[in-house]
C-alpha positions as CSV (number, residue, x, y, z in Angstrom):
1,X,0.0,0.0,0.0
2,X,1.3,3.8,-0.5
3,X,2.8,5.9,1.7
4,X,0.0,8.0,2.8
5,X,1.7,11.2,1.5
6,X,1.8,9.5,-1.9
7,X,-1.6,9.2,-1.9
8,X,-2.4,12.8,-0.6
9,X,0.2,14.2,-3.4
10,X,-2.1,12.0,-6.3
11,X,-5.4,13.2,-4.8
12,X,-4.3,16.7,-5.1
13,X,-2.6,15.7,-8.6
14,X,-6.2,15.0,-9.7
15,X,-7.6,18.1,-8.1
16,X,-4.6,20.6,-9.7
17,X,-2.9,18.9,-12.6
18,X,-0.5,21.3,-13.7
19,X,-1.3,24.3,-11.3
20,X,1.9,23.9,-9.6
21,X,0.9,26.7,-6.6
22,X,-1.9,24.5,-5.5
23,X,0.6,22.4,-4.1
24,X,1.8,24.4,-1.6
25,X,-1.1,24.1,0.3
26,X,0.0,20.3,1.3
27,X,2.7,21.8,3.4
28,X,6.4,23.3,3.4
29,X,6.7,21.5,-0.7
30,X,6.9,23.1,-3.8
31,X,6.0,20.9,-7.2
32,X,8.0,21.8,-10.8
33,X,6.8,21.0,-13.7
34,X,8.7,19.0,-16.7
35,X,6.7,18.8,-20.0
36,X,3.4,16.3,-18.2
37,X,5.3,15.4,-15.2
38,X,5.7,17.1,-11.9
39,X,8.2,16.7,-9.2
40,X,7.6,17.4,-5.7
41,X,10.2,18.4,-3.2
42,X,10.4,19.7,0.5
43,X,11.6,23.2,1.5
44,X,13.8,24.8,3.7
45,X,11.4,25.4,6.0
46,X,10.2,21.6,6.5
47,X,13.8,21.5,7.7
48,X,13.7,24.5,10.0
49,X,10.6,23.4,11.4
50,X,11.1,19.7,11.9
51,X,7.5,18.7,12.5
52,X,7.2,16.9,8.4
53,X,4.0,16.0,7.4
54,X,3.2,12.9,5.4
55,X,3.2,15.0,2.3
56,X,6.5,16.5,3.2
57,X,8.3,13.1,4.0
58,X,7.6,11.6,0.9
59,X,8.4,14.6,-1.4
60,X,12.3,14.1,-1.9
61,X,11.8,14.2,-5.9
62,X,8.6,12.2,-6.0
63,X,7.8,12.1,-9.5
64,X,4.1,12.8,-10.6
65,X,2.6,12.2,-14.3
66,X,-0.3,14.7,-13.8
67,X,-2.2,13.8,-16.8
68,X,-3.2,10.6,-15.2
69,X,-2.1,11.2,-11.7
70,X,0.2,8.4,-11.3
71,X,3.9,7.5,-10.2
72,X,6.6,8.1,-12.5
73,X,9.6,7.6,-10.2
74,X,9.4,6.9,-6.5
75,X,12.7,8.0,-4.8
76,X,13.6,6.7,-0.9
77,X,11.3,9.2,1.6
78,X,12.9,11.3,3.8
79,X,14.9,10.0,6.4
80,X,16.8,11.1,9.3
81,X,20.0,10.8,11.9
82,X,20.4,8.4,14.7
83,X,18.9,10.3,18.1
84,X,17.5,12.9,15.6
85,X,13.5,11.5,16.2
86,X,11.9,9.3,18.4
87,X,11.9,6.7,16.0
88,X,15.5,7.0,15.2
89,X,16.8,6.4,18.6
90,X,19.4,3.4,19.3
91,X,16.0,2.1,21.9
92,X,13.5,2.4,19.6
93,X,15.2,1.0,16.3
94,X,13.2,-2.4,14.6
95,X,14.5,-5.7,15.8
96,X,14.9,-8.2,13.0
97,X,17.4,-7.9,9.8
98,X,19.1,-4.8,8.7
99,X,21.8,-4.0,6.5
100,X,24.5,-1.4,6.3
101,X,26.6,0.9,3.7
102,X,28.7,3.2,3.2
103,X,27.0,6.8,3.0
104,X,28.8,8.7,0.0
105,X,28.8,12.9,-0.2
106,X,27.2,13.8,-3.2
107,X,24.1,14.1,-5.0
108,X,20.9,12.4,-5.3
109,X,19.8,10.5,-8.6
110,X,16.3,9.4,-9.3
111,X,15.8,8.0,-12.7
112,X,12.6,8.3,-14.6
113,X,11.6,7.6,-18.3
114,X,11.7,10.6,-20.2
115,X,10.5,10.7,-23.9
116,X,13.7,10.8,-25.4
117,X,14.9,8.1,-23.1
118,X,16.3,6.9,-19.5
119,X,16.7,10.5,-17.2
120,X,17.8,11.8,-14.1
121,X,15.9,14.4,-12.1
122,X,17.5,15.8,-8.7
123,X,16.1,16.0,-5.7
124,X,15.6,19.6,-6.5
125,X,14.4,19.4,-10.1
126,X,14.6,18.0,-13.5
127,X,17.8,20.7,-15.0
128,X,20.2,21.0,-11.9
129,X,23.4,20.9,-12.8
130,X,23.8,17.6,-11.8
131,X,20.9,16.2,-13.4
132,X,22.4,17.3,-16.8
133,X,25.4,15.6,-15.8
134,X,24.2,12.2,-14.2
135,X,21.7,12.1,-18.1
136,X,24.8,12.4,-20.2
137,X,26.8,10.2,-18.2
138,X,24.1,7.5,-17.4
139,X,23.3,7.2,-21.8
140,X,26.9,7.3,-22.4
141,X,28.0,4.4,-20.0
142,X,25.0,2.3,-19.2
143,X,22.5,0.1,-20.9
144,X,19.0,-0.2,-18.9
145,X,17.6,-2.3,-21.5
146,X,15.0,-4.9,-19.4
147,X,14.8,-3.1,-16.6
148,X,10.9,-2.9,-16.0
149,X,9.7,0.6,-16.0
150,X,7.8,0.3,-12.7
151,X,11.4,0.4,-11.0
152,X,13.3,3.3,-9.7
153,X,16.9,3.3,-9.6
154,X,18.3,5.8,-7.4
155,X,22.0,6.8,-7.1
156,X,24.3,8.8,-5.6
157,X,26.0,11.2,-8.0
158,X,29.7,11.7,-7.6
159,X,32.0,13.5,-10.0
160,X,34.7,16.5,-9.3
161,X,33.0,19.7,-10.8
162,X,29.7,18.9,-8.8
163,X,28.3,22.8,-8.0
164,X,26.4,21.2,-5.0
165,X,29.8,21.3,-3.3
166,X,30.1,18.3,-1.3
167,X,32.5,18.2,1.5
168,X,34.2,14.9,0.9
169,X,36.2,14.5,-2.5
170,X,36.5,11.7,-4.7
171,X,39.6,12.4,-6.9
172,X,38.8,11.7,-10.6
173,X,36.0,9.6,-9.7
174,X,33.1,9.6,-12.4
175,X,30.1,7.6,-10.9
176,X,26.4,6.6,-10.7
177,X,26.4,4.5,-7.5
178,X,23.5,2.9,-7.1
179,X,22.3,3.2,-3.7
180,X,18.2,2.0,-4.0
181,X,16.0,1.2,-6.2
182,X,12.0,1.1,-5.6
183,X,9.0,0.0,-7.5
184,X,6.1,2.0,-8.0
185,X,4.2,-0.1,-5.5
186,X,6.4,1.0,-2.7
187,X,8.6,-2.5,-3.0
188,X,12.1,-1.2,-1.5
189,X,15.1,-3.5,-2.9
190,X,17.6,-4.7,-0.5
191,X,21.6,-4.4,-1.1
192,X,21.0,-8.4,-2.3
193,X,18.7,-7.4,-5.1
194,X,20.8,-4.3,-5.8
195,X,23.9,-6.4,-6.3
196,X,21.7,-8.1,-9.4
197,X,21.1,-4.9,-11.0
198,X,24.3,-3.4,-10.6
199,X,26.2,-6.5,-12.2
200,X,23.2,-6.5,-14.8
201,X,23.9,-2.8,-15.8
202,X,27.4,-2.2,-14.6
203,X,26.5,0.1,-11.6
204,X,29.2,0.5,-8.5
205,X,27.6,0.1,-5.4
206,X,28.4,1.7,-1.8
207,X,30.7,-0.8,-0.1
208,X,28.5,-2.7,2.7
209,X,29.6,-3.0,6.4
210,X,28.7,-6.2,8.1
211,X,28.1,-5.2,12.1
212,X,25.7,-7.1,14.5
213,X,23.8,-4.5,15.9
214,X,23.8,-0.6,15.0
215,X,25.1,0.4,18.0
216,X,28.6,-1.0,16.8
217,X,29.0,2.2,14.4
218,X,28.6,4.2,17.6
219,X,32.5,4.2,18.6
220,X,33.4,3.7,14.4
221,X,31.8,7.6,14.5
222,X,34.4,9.2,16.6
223,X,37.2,7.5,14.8
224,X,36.9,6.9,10.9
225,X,38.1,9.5,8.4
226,X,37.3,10.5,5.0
227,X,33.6,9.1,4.8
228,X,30.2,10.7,5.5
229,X,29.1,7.2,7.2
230,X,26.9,4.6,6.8
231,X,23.0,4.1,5.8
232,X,21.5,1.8,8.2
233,X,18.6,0.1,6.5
234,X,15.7,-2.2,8.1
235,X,13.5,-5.0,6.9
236,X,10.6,-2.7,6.9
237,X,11.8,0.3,4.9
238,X,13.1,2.6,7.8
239,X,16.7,4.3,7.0
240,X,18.6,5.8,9.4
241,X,22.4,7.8,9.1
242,X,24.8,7.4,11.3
243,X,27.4,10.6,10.5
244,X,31.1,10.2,11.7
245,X,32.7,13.3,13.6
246,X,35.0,13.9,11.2
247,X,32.8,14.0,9.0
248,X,30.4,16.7,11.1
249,X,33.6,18.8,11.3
250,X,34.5,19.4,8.3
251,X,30.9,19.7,7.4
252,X,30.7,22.7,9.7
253,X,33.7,24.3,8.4
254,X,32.4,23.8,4.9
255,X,29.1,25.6,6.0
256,X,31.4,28.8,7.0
257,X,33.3,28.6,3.6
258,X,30.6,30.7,2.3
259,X,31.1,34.4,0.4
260,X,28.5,35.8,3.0
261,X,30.2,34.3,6.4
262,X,34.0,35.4,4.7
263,X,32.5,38.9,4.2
264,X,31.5,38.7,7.8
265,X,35.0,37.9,9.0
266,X,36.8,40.3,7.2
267,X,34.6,42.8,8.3
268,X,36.5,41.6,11.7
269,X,40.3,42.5,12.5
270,X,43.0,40.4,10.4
271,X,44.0,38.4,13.1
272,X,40.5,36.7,13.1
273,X,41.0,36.2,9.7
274,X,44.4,34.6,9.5
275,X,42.9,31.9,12.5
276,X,40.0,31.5,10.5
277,X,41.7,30.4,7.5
278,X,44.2,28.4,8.9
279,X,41.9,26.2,10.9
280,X,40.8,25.2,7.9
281,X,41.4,22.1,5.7
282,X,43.7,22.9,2.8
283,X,40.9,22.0,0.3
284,X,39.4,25.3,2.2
285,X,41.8,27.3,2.5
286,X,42.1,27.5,-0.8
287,X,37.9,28.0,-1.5
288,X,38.1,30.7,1.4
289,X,41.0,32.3,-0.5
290,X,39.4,32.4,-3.7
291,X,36.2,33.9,-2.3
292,X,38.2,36.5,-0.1
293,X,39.8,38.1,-3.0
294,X,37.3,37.8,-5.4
295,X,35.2,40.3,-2.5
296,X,38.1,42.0,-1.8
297,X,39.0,43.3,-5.4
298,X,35.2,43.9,-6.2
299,X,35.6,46.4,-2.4
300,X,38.9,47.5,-4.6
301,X,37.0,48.1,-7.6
302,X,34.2,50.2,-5.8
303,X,36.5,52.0,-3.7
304,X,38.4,53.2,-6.5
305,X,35.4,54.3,-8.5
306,X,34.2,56.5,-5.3
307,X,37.2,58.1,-4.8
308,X,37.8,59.0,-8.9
309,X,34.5,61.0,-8.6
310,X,35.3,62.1,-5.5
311,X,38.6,63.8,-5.8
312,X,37.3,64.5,-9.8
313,X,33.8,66.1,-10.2
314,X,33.1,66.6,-6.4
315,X,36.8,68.1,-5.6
316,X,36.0,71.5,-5.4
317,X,32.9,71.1,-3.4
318,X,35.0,69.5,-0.9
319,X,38.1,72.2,-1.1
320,X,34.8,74.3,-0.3
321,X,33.5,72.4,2.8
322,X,37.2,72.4,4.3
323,X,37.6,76.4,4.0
324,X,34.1,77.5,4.2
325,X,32.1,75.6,6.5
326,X,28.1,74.6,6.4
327,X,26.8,76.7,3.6
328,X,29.9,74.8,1.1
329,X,28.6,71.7,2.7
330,X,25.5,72.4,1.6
331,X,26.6,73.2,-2.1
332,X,28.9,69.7,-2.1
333,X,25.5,67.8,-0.9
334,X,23.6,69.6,-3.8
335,X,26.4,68.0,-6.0
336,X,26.0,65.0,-5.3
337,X,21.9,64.4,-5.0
338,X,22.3,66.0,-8.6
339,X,24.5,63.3,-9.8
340,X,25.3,60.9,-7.6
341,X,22.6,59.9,-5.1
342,X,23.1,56.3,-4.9
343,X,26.5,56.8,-3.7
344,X,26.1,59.9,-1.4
345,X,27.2,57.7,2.0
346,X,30.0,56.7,0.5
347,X,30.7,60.4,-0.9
348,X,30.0,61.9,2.3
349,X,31.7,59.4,4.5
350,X,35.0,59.9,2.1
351,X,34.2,64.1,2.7
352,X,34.6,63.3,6.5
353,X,37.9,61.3,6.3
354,X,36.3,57.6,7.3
355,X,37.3,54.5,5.8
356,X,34.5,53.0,3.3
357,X,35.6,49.9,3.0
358,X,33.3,48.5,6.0
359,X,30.3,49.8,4.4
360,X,31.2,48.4,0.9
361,X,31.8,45.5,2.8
362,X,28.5,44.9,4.3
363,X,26.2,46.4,1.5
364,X,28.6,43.9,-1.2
365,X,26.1,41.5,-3.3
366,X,27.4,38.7,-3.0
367,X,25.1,36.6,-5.7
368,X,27.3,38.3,-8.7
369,X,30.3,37.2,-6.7
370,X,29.8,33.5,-6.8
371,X,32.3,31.6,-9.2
372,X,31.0,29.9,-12.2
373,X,28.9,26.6,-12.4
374,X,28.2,27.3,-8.0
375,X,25.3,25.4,-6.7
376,X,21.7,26.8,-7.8
């Protein structure tokens, strides 16, 4: 039987078709539509608010064809840390079989049957980035002839230019790993089953972990490097990730590595800068520097431009203000309303001898400053 989400997401499908807005009503999701398919996907603020609805839990790139209001593509639904709900606890975790692997940093695949062939959607759409990618590569390097079209592959995407910027890197490594696959009646495939169609259609797979209980990753947290951690996975569908520390840490750092949080900091005295920058990972370092001085020459650029007009056009009206006092004041604000309104802090703070660089700072926009290909 469906997820009752599922079924919520086809009622409304056969209320709304198309209308993508109607969706919204169904909780923190938003639907995009593809041609006579939607996908549906949560938002931010399912995260932030961390109560998920049924609707919300099951739209992780739930593919709709609203014509006939059926399944297209039915990716894994949401699914959380260990501790992170009360289901997830180490207490309150299913007896019976489970399984393990390795969890890999990149991006989600879901496969779906496009007209012009096998495609991959994103979690977030059906033209991210890594979508595009993850279609080319998939036609190029793998053969799904016989795969019944009532099954889902689903992959993690991993391959060095990846805009979504994951924190772990892979070297050269160009790969669809298939992590899942799921039928349309909610059938979830276990690693046995994936090991089939991976040798089928010449798929890697996560490596697996044999442990005897889950609680045996517990100490394996604190002291494995260079992986994300491991996918617990139950008899009855219920996933679970268990995250290493190293992991969480550079994770953290990662999150900070952003244009907006190195604008912050070098808003703050060099000294906080250097310690920033060196606590971080050389992979980092070298992001953090590349962001710093891609603000720091558009500041250069703007500062420059300020001070041409003002020690151009606007240099006499200051000569004025120094020898004469309020009423030249008034004549060098004239000039500048007149000409140059959308710069008069900046003109009047350089009239009163202050550094402008803070202000360009913190009124920089930092959109334009992102380098090509960043995440969308």
């Amino acid at each position: 039987m469906l997820h009752p989400g599922i079924q919520a997401i086809l009622a409304a499908v056969r209320a709304h078709g198309p209308d993508t807005q109607a969706y919204k009503a169904l909780g923190n999701i938003y639907a995009a539509r593809q041609d006579d398919l939607l996908i549906f996907n949560y938002t931010p603020l399912a995260v932030f608010g961390g109560m998920w609805n049924d609707v919300e839990l099951v739209s992780r790139g739930l593919i709709v064809h609203w014509p006939t209001a059926t399944l297209r593509a039915l990716p894994f639904p949401k699914f959380f840390n260990l501790e992170e709900r009360p289901e997830t606890r180490l207490d309150a975790l299913p007896a019976g079989p489970f399984e393990v692997t390795e969890k890999l940093d990149g991006s989600l695949a879901i496969l779906f049957r496009a007209t012009d062939g096998p495609t991959i959607a994103t979690r977030g759409g059906f033209i991210s980035p890594q979508a595009r990618w993850a279609t080319a590569h998939l036609r190029a390097h793998h053969d799904l002839t016989g795969l019944p079209d009532d099954v889902t592959l689903l992959f993690e995407i991993i391959y060095p230019d990846n805009p979504e910027g994951p924190v772990l890197r892979y070297g050269a490594t160009e790969e669809l790993f298939l992590i899942g696959a799921r039928r349309l009646d909610g059938h979830d495939y276990g690693y046995d089953e994936l090991e089939r169609f991976a040798n089928r259609y010449a798929f890697r797979l996560p490596r697996r972990v044999v442990v005897a209980h889950p609680h045996e990753l517990l100490p394996l947290r604190a002291t494995e490097k260079n992986i994300e951690g491991w996918v617990v996975r139950f008899a009855n569908g219920l996933r679970v990730k268990v995250k290493t520390e190293d992991y969480l840490w550079l994770q953290r750092l990662a999150t900070e590595c952003t244009p907006a949080h190195i604008r912050d900091r070098l808003l703050l005295d060099a000294a906080s800068w250097d310690e920033f920058l060196l606590n971080l990972p050389d992979e980092f370092q070298r992001e953090a520097g590349a962001h710093a001085a891609r603000i720091l020459s558009s500041v250069d650029a703007e500062e420059a431009r300020l001070r041409a007009i003002f020690s151009g056009p606007l240099a006499p009206y200051a000569c004025d203000v120094a020898q004469r006092g309020p009423a030249a004041r008034k004549a060098y604000a004239l000039a500048v309303s007149a000409t140059y309104a959308a710069d008069a802090k900046y003109l009047f703070a350089l009239l009163d001898g202050k550094d402008i660089r803070p202000l360009l700072l913190r009124a920089l926009e930092l959109t334009a400053l992102q380098p090509a290909g960043a995440s969308e």
